[in-house]
ZAMARGU-4260 file (C-alpha; in steps of 0.2 Angstrom, whole numbers, plus 5000, padded with zeros to 4 digits):
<rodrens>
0) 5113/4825/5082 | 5100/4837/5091 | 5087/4826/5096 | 5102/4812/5102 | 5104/4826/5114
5) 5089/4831/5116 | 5083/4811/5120 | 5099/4803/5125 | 5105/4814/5138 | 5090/4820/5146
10) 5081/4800/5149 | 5065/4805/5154 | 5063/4814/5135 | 5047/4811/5123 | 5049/4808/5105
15) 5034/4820/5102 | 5043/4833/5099 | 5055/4823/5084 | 5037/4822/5079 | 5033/4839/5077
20) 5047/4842/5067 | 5039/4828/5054 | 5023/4834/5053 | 5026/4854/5053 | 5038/4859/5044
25) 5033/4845/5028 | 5014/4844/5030 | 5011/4862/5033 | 5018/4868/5017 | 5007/4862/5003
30) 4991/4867/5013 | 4997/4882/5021 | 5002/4888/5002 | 4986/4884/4994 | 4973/4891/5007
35) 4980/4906/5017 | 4976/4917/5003 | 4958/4911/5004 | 4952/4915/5020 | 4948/4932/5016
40) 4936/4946/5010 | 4952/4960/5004 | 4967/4958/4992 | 4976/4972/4991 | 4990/4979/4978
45) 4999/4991/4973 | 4986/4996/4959 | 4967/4988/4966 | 4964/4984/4983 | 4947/4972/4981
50) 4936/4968/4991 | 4919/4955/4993 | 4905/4964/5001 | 4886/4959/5003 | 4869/4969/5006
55) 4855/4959/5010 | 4844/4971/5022 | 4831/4959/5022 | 4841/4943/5026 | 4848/4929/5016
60) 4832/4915/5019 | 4825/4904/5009 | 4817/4910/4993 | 4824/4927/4994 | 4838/4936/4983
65) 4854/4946/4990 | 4867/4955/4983 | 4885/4948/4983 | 4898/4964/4973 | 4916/4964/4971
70) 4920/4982/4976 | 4938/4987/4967 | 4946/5004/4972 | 4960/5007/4961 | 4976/5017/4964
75) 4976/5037/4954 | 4976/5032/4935 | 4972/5017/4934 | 4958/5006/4928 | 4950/4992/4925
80) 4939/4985/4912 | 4919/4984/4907 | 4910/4968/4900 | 4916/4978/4882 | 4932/4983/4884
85) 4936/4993/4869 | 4952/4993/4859 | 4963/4982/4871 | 4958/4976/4890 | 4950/4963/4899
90) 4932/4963/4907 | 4935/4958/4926 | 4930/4938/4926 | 4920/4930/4943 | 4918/4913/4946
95) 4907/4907/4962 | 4907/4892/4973 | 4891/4892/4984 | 4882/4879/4992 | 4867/4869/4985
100) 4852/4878/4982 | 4860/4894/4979 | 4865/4903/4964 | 4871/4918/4957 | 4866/4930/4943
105) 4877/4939/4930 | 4885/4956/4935 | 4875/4969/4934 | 4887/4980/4923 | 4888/5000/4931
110) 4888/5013/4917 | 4905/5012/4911 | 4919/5027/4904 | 4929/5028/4892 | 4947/5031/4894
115) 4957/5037/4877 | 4974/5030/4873 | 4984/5042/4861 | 4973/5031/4844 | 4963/5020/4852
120) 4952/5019/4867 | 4945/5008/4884 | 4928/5006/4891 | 4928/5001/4911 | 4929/5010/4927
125) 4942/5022/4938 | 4942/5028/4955 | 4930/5016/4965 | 4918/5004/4957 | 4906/4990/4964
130) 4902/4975/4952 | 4888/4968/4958 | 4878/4951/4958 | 4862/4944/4960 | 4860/4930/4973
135) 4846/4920/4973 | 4840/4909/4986 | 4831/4894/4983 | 4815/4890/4994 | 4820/4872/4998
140) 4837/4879/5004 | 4841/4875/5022 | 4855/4882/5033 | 4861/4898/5044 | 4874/4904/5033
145) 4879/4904/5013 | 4898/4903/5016 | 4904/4911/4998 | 4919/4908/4988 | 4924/4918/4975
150) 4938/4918/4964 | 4940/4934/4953 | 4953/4939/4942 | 4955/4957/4934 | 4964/4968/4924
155) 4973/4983/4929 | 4981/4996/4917 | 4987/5015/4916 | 5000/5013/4901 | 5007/4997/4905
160) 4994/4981/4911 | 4994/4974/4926 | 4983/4955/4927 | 4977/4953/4944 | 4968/4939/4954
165) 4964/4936/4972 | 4952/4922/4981 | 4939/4928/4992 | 4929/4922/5009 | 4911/4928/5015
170) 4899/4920/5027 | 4881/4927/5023 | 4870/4924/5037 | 4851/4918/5033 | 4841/4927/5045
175) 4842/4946/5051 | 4850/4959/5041 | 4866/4963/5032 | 4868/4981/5026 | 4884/4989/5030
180) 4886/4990/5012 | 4872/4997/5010 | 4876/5014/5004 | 4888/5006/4992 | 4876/4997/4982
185) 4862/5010/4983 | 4876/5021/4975 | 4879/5005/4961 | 4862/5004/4958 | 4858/5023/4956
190) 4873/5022/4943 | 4868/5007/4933 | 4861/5010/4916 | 4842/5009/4917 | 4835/4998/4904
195) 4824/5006/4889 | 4813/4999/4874 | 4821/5003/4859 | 4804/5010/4853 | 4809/5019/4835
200) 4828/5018/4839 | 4838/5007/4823 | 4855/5003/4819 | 4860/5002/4800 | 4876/4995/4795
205) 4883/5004/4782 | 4901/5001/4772 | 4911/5007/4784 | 4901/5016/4798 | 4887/5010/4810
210) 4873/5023/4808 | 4863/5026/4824 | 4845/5034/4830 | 4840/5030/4845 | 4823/5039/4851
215) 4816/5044/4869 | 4830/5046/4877 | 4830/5057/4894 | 4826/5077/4893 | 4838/5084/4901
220) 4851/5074/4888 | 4847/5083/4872 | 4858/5095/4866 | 4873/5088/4874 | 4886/5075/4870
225) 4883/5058/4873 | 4896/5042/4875 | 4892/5025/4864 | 4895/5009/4871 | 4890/4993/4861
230) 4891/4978/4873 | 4897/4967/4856 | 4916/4969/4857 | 4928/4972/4842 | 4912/4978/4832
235) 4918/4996/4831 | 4934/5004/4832 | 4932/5014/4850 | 4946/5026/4848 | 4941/5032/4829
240) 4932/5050/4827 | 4916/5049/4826 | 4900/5063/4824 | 4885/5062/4833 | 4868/5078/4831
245) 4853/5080/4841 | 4837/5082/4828 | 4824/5086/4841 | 4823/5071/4854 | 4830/5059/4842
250) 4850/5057/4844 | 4858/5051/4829 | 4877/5044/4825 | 4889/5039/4813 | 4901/5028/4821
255) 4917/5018/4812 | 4914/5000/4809 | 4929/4989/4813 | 4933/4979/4796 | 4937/4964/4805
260) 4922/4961/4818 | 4919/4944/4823 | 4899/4946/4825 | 4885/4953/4813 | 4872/4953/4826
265) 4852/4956/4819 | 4850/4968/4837 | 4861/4979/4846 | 4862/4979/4864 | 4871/4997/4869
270) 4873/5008/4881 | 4873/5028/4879 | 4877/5041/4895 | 4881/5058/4897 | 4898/5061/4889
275) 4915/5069/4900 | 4904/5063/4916 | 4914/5072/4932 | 4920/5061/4945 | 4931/5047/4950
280) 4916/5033/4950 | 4908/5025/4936 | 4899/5041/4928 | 4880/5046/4927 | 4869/5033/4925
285) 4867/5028/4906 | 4851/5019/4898 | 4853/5003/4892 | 4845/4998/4871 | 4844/4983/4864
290) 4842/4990/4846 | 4835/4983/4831 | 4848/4981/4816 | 4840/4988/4799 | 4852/4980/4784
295) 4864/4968/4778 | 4883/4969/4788 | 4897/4973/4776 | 4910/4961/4773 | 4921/4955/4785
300) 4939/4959/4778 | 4955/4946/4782 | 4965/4948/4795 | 4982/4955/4790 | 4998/4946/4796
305) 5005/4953/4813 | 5022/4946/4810 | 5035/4955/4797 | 5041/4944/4783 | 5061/4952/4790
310) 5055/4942/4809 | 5047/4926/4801 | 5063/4924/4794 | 5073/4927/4809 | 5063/4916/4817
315) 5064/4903/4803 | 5082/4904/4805 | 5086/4903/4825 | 5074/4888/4824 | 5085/4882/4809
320) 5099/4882/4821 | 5091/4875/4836 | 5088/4860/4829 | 5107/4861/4821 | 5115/4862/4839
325) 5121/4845/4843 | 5108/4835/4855 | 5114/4820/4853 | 5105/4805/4863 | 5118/4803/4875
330) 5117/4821/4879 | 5103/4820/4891 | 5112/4805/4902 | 5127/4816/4903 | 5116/4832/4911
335) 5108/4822/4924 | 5124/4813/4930 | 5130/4831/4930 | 5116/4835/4939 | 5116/4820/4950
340) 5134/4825/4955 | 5131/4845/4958 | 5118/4837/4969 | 5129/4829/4980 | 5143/4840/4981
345) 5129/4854/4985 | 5121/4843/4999 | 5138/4840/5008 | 5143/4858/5007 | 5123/4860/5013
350) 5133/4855/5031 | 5142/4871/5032 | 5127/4884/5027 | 5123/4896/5042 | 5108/4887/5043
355) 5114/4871/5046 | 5126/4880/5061 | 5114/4875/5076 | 5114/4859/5075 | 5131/4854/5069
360) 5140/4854/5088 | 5125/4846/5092 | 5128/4832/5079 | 5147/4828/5086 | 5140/4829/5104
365) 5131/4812/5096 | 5148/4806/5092 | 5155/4808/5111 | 5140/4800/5118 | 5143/4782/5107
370) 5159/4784/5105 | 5162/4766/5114 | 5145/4760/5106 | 5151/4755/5090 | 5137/4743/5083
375) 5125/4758/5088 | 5135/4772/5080 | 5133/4764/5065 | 5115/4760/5069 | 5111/4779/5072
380) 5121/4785/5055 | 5112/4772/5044 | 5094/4780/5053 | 5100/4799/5052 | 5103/4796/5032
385) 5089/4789/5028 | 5080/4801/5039 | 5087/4815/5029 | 5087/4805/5014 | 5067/4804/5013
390) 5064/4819/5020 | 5073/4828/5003 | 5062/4814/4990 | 5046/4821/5003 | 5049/4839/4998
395) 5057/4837/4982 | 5039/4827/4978 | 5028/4840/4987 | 5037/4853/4976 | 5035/4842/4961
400) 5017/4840/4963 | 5013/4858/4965 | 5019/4863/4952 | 5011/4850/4941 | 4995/4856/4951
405) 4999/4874/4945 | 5009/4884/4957 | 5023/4893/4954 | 5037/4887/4968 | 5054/4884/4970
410) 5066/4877/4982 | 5063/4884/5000 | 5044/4885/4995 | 5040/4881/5014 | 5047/4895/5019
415) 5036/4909/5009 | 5022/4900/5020 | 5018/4912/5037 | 5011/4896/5044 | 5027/4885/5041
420) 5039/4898/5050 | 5028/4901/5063 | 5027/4881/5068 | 5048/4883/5066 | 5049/4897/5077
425) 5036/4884/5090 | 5047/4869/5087 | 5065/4878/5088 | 5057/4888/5106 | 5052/4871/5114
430) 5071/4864/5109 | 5077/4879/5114 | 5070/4879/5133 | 5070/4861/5134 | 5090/4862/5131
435) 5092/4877/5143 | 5083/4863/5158 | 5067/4876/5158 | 5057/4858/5160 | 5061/4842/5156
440) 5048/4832/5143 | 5045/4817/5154 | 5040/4829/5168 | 5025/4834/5158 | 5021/4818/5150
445) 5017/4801/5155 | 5033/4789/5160 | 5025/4776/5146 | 5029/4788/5132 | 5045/4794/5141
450) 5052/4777/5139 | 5048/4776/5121 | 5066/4785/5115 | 5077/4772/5127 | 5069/4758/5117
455) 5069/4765/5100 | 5084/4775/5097 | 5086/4772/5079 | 5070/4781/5077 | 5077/4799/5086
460) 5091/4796/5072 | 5079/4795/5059 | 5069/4812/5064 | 5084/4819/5070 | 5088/4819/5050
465) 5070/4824/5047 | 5074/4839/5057 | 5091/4842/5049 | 5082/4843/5032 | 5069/4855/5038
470) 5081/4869/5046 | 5093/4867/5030 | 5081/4866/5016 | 5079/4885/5017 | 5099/4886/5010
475) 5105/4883/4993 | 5124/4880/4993 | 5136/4881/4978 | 5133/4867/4963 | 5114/4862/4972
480) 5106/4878/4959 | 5109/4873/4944 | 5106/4855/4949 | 5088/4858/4955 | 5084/4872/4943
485) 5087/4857/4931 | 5078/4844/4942 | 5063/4852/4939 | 5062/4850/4920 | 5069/4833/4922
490) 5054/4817/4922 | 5049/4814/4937 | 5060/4799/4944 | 5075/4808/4935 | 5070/4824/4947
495) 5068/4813/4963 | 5085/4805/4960 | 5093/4824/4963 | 5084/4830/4977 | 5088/4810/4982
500) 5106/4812/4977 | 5106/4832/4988 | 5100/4822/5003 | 5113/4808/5003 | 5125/4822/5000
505) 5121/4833/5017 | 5119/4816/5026 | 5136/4808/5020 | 5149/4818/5030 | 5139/4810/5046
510) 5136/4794/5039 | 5156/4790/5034 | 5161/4797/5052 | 5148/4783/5058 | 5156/4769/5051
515) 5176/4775/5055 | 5178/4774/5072 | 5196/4787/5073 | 5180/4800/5072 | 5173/4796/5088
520) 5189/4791/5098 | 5197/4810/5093 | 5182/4819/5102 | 5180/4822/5121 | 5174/4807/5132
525) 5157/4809/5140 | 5155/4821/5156 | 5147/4833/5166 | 5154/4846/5151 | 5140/4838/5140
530) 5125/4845/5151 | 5136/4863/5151 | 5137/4864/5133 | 5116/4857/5129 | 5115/4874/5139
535) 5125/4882/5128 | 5115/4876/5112 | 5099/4884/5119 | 5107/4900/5112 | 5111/4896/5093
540) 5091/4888/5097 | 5084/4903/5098 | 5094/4913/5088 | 5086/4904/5075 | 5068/4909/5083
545) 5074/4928/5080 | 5079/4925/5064 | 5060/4915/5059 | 5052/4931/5070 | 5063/4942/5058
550) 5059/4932/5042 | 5038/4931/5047 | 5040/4951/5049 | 5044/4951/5031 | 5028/4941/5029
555) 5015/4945/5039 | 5021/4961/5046 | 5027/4971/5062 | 5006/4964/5071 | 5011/4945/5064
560) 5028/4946/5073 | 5019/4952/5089 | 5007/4939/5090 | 5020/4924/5088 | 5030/4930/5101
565) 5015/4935/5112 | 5010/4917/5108 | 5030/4911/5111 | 5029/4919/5128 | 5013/4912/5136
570) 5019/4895/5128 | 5032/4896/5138 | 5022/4901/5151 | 5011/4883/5148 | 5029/4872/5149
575) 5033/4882/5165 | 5020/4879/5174 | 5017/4861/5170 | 5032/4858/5175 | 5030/4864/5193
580) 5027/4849/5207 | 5011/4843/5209 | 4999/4853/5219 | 4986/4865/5218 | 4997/4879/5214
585) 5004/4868/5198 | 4984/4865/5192 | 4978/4887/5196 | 4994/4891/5185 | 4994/4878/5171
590) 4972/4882/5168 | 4974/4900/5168 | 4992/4898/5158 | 4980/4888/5145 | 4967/4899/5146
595) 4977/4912/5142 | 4986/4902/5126 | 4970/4897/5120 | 4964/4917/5120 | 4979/4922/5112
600) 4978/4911/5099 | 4960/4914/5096 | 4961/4935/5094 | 4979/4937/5091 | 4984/4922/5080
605) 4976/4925/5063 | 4989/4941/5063 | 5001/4929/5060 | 4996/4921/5043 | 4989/4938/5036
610) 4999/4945/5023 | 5004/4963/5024 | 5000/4974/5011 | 5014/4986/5013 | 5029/4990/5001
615) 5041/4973/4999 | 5058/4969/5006 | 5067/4974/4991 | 5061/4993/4990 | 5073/5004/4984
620) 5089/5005/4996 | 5102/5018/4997 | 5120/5012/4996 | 5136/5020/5004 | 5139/5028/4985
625) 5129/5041/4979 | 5118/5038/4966 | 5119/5018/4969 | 5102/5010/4972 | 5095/4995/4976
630) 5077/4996/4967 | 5064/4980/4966 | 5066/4970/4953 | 5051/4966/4940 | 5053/4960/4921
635) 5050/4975/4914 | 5061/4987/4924 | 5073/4975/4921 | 5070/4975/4901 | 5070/4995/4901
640) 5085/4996/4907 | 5094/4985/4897 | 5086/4995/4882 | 5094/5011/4889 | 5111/5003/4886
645) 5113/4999/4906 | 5119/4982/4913 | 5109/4975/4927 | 5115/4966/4942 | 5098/4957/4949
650) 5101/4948/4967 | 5088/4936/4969 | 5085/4934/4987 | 5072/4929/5002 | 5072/4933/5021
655) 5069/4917/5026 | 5088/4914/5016 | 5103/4915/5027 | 5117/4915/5014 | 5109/4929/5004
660) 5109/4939/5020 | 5128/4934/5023 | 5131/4940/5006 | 5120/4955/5007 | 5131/4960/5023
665) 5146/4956/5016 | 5151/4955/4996 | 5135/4966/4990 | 5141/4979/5004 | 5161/4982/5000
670) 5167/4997/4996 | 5177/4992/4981 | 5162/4983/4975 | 5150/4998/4975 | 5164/5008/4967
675) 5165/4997/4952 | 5145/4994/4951 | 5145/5013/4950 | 5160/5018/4938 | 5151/5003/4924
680) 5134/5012/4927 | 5127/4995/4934 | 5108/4997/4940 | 5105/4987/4952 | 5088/4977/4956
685) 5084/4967/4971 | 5071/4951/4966 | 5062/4948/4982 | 5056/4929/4985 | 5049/4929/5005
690) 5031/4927/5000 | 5025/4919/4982 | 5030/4929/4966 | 5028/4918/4950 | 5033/4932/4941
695) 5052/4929/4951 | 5048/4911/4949 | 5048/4911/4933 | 5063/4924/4932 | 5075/4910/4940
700) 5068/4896/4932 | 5074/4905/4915 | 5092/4907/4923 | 5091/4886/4926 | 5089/4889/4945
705) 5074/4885/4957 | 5081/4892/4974 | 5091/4906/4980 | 5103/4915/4982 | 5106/4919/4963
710) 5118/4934/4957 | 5117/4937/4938 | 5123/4950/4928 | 5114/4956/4914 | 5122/4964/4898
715) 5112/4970/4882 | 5115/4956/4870 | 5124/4947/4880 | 5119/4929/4889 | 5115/4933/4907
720) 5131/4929/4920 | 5126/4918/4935 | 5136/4919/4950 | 5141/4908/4964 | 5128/4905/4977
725) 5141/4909/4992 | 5147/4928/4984 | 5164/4933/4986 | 5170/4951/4982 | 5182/4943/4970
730) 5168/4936/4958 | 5158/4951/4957 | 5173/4963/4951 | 5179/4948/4941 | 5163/4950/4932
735) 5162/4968/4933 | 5177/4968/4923 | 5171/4960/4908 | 5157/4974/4904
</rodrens>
């Protein structure tokens, strides 16, 4: 085991490392997942990038009233939506939390445009818009700083629709001034509708058309084309032709009336501006009515049925044999004990993944140094199972729990955390030099501690397994993804039984060998080539830290990778120096060594848990045969080109996942692979799971899988094909073959 080495043959070890390894890699995850898209004023995507601003030029204090703004710039033809918006759409939603004694207002719409779509037609905003909100103050309020929360969701469409959310930060400070923004806001504000008495101005309802006047409207409009916005939505139909004249300064329209409007209101709040306004931003400034209603509203006609008679009885009739297919009671039992099974065969194969490699010498070196101990052999397997044991109910649990709370996750969910590889790549750098005899833990700590591990050895077995779990959980070996992606629809003990039953599975091999002593009497007797060979493991050690470094660059970007090894350095720096002897030269080094860590961490660190904003992992990729690309995977893509006759192959993959790299390197890049991907037409899509993506989430769990690697071929009006985790080239043209 890796921490019987680490403790056993180096005596003066602490068990607060084993310790790290409990509280990081299992505590981390559920906080590091549910905040580190939080602490932050931008979310940027492909289509929006958003952003929290403020302008209060005269402070935030007491009794006074700011201006809070969610400031969208959207990508070339996009858009996003008005407080109306139109045929189809969605008007961009904010919800606040703010402290005591400080409120905010409704937004204070911007003049919107109006975006036609072949019959029909949108009302909201292109190029770069500012939303903004009123903040109010209250007198009795008491404090240096309004800390902000915002959580905003939006949606985003050219053709297609894209909804959108993000969570926002800002600290608003109470005295001085905070105008940055200010030409941002001034430039909202010139650009608002101004509000105007309706004075002579009606509306009159008619049978089908709204007829409008509206009086004393601004000079320099009349004559020229005006847009109509009523702020009522599905009140008119936006994209139908409609007239408008000029009769002196009075404007007049007639305007079709939607036949199935849910309000007949007694006034008309409206908005009217320039019509074809140039520009990317929200248009000339309109003016704002709220218009009298003169008249009795038509009647409301019913809603016609959406669905065909043809599909409400297709649909009759696959529910008529869903409920004929036999489901028996005794089919439930028989799935979880296939389940319970695949879990098991699944955790013991778990042992051979190549993220299990770097501890499994270490694990026989545990053997070795018992081998003539055989009450405490035993001992040692019975703590190591249930360490590992536990650990898979604690993540299976935390999983659980999520995603009743909500979150879209999946096995391996740790690792989509920045946070969570980063305290891997700590942990795995402090074994790695402690193996390697850069300092030894009991020179750094007190003796008290140091003699902790001597008198509790069961308890290094138990976190060794703890550790065990958290470097394998990453991996999905063959039979555990059909087992979990089943868990996770299973009731919640049912569900904890397989992630149990995956555990006792990885821990078993270790656990038998425990308890039959031919194991131990077949290895090598204890020697001086145990203290060359813990050298030796420094290196798979940080190996590993490469491979985290290489999976947070996937994350948090070429700056995130940087700054955890800037930090991985001057950490090692720390160890080096307290582990000089005593003296003054030993104190000058460690302070400044500190000094330095702390500084690091404090200007350099949040680069490691910021996401990057640039293209995914799974862009499109070229292949060794022409015209064979990898492309990113997305529902849609994946739904066109099934329509155009095409099978898909989709590789669901991670960087954090060590077998779908193997099997990226290997299977998914043999010659006579590619050849027979490209001679059936196969595209190929490449679903990327580093960071969070409920849309692939959701992709696997309709395949009955809840990790990867996963491999499925697609087929027009065929049932998907799922492959084995661990690809072989044999599979792949095996399924080929079938097309």
């Amino acid at each position: 085991m890796l921490l019987n080495l680490l403790l056993s043959v180096t005596p003066r070890s602490q068990r607060w490392l084993v310790g790290l390894a409990l509280a990081l890699p299992l505590a981390a995850p559920a906080q590091s997942l549910l905040t580190q898209l939080t602490d932050t004023a931008v979310v940027q995507s492909e289509q929006v990038r958003a952003e929290l601003v403020a302008h209060a030029p005269e402070g935030a204090g007491p009794g006074k009233t700011a201006w809070l703004g969610l400031q969208l710039t959207h990508a070339p033809e996009w858009h996003t939506y008005w407080k109306n918006s139109g045929d189809s759409g969605l008007p961009t939603d904010l919800q606040w939390t703010l402290p005591p004694g400080v409120s905010a207002g409704p937004i204070a719409w911007p003049t919107p445009r109006k975006f036609p779509i072949g019959p029909l037609a949108n009302y909201g905003y292109n190029g770069t818009v500012l939303l903004p909100v009123p903040l109010t103050v209250d007198p009795s309020f008491q404090g240096r700083e309004i800390e902000v929360k915002l959580d905003a969701a939006w949606l985003v469409c050219r053709k297609e629709c894209i909804p959108e959310e993000g969570s926002f930060t800002l600290r608003l400070p109470v005295e001085g001034s905070t105008a940055i923004n200010g030409i941002a806001f001034e430039t909202t504000f010139a650009a608002a509708p101004s509000d105007q008495a309706a004075g002579n101005s009606t509306a009159q309802p008619k049978d089908k058309q709204l007829e409008v006047q509206l009086a004393g409207l601004p000079a320099a409009w009349h004559g020229k084309a005006l847009e109509f916005f009523p702020e009522p939505t599905g009140l008119i139909e936006p994209g139908s032709p409609w007239t408008q004249s000029w009769n002196g300064d009075l404007w007049t329209a007639s305007v079709p009336l939607s036949p199935y409007r849910s309000e007949s209101p007694t006034s008309l709040p409206l908005v009217v501006a320039l019509a074809n306004a140039p520009g990317e931003g929200p248009g000339s400034a309109g003016v704002r009515m709220d218009v009298p209603v003169q008249g009795a509203w038509p009647a409301v006609a019913d809603v016609p049925a959406l669905v065909p008679d043809a599909l409400t009885a297709a649909l009759q009739a696959n529910a008529a044999q869903a409920a004929a297919s036999p489901t028996s009671s005794n089919g439930p039992p028989i799935t979880l004990w296939a389940a319970l099974l695949g879990a098991l065969l699944g955790g013991m194969i778990l042992n051979l993944m190549p993220c299990v490699f770097p501890v499994l010498a270490i694990k026989v070196l545990a053997f070795a140094q018992h081998a003539d101990d055989r009450t405490a052999h035993r001992a040692s397997g019975l703590a190591y199972t249930a360490g590992v044991l536990l650990s898979f109910l604690a993540l299976g649990g935390l999983l659980l729990g999520l995603r009743a709370a909500g979150e879209q996750l999946g096995w391996g969910f740790q690792l989509q955390s920045p946070a969570v590889v980063a305290s891997l790549a700590v942990l795995f750098t402090l074994i790695g030099l402690n193996l390697a005899g850069l300092f030894e833990f009991g020179s750094v700590l007190p003796s008290s501690v140091a003699s902790l591990q001597a008198k509790n050895p069961t308890a290094d077995a138990f976190l060794t397994g703890v550790l065990a779990t958290a470097i394998a959980s990453p991996c999905t070996a063959p039979f555990m993804g059909a087992s979990l992606g089943l868990a996770i629809a299973l009731p919640t003990w049912q569900a904890l039984a397989v992630f149990g039953a995956l555990g006792l599975g990885m821990a078993l091999p270790y656990l038998a060998a425990s308890w039959w002593p031919a194991i131990a009497r077949a290895l090598p007797r204890p020697g001086a080539w145990m203290n060359t060979f813990r050298q030796l493991m420094a290196f798979p050690m940080f190996a590993t830290v490469v491979w985290l470094l290489w999976v947070l660059g996937q994350q948090s970007g070429i700056d995130g990778a940087a700054a955890l090894l800037m930090l991985l350095l001057v950490m090692a720096l720390v160890i080096w120096a307290w582990a000089l002897p005593p003296g003054k030269g030993r104190t000058a080094l460690a302070t400044v060594s500190v000094a330095s860590l702390a500084w690091l961490i404090w200007t350099v660190g949040p680069n490691i848990t910021r996401l990057q904003t640039a293209e995914s992992a799974a862009a499109p990729v070229a292949t060794t045969v022409a015209g064979l690309n990898w492309e990113s995977w997305s529902a849609d893509k994946q739904a066109r080109l099934l329509a155009e006759g095409r099978p898909v192959f989709v590789d669901f993959t991670a960087a954090w996942c060590v077998t779908c790299q193997y099997n990226k390197r290997t299977t998914l890049a043999n010659a006579d692979v590619l050849s027979d991907l490209a001679a059936k037409n196969v595209a190929l899509l490449r679903a990327d799971w580093t960071r969070r993506d409920p849309a692939v989430t959701s992709a696997l769990a309709s395949l009955g899988r809840n990790g990867v690697p996963v491999y499925a071929l697609h087929r027009a009006g065929q049932p998907p094909l799922v492959m084995s985790e661990v690809l072989s080239v044999n599979d792949v043209r095996t399924a080929l073959a079938s097309i």
